[in-house]
Residue, then its C-alpha position, 0 to 999 in steps of 0.5 A: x124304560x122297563x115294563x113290567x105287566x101282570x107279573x107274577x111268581x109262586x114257588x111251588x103252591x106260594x105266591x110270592x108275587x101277585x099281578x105286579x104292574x109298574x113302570x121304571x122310567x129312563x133318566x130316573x132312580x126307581x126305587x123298590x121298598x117294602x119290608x123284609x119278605x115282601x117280595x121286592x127282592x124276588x121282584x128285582x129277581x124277576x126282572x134281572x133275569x135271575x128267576x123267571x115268572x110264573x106268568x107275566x110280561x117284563x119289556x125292556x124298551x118294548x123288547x119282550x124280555x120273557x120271550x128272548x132266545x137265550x143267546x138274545x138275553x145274554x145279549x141283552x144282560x150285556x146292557x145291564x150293570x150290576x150294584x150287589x149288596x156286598x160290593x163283591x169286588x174280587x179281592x186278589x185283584x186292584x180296584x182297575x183291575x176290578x173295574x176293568x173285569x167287565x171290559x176285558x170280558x165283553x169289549x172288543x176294545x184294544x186294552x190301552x182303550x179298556x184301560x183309559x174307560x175304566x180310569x173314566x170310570x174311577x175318576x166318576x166315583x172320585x176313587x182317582x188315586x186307589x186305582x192299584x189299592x185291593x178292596x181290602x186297602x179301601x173303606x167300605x164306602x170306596x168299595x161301594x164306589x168301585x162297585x159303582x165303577x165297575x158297573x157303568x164301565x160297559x156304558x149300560x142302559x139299565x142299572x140295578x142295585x140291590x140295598x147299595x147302602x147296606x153296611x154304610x154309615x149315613x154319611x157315606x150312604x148320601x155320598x152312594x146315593x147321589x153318585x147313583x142319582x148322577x150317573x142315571x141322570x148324566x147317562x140317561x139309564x134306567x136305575x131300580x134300587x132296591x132299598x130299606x134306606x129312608x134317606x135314599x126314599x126322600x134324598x133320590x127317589x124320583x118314582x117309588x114302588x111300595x111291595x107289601x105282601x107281593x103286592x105294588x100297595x103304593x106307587x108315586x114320588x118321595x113327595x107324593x109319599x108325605x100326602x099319602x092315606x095308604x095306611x100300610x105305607x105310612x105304618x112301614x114309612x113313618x116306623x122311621x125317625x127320619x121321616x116322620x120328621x119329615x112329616x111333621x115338618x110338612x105339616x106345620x109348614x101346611x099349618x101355617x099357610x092356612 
């Protein structure tokens, strides 16, 4: 589980995050939207480690993460697996290779042993078979999943992705996000997505934090959206197609019950 109390960031005299408090919950895909310059990326930022609040609490399973010695969050960020925007795999290496990158830094594993684990791994995101392809053999789709590979190879506790579905068709999208709903499931991790994809909101989000303006506007489930009043929500949610179909739907169905 990650805390996050009272949290805020400016930089120089601008407040970019304004007393954010929430919840990330184990075994769940927590979602963060919001829309472009709403401070969610600086939010995932924050509690990545990445930059450092301005004043605030972050706690990882109660740990004060603000308060660790370095050598203690280096520690810890051996915890945290990593699913970029880009799947910045490193091109000159296979997909094992890149799989395996993590495994030969950290793990004291023997390398029979690092090489079986990341075959796991591989054979989890259903990549068995492109294990000696480079990335840029593979599509953009299996990329993503390499990358999902990659960062569950050290067994993390926390997961974190940033837009995992950018630059994918939504096919491919539903692929990436029900192979993240699974593994934080079957691995009991604590995952935060960083996302603009409706689809993921409805299809995988178990707890949603709307940032609007540095601010957690809204927080609840993919169904706690469709009854919601929060005028900001709806504007940024049902600006979507998808959703708003969604909604209608629910409506008529709620129309004929009545």
């Amino acid at each position: 589980m990650i805390e996050v109390s009272h949290l805020y960031k400016s930089f120089e005299d601008k407040e970019v995050l304004h007393d954010i408090n929430a919840v990330f919950e184990n075994g769940k895909t927590n979602l963060i939207i919001g829309q472009s310059g709403s401070g969610k990326t600086v939010l995932l930022n924050n509690i990545v480690g990445l930059l450092d609040p301005t004043s605030g609490k972050i706690f990882y399973d109660h740990v004060d993460f603000c308060a660790l010695r370095k050598r203690d969050k280096i520690l810890l960020r051996r915890e945290m697996g990593m699913l970029f925007q880009s799947a910045a795999l490193f091109d000159s290496m296979t997909v094992l290779e890149n799989v395996m990158f993590p495994l030969n830094m950290f793990s004291n594993a023997t390398a029979i042993e690092r090489e079986k684990r990341a075959k796991e791994c591989i054979g989890r995101v259903n990549l068995t078979g492109a294990e000696y392809k480079l990335p840029s053999e593979i599509s953009g789709g299996m990329q993503k999943r390499a990358a999902i590979a990659r960062a569950i190879a050290l067994n993390p506790k926390y997961l974190f992705c940033d837009e995992p579905n950018s630059g994918l068709d939504p096919k491919t999208s539903i692929v990436i996000d029900e192979l993240i709903h699974g593994i934080t499931t079957e691995l009991n991790i604590t995952t935060i997505v960083n996302t603009h994809d409706m689809n993921s909101v409805m299809g995988i989000g178990d707890k949603i934090i709307f940032i609007c303006e540095g601010k957690a506007e809204w927080q609840g489930t993919s169904a706690d959206i469709m009854r919601s009043d929060n005028k900001r929500l709806n504007d940024f949610i049902f600006a979507s197609d998808i959703l708003r179909k969604y909604k209608e739907a629910e409506d008529e169905e709620a129309s004929k019950r009545q």
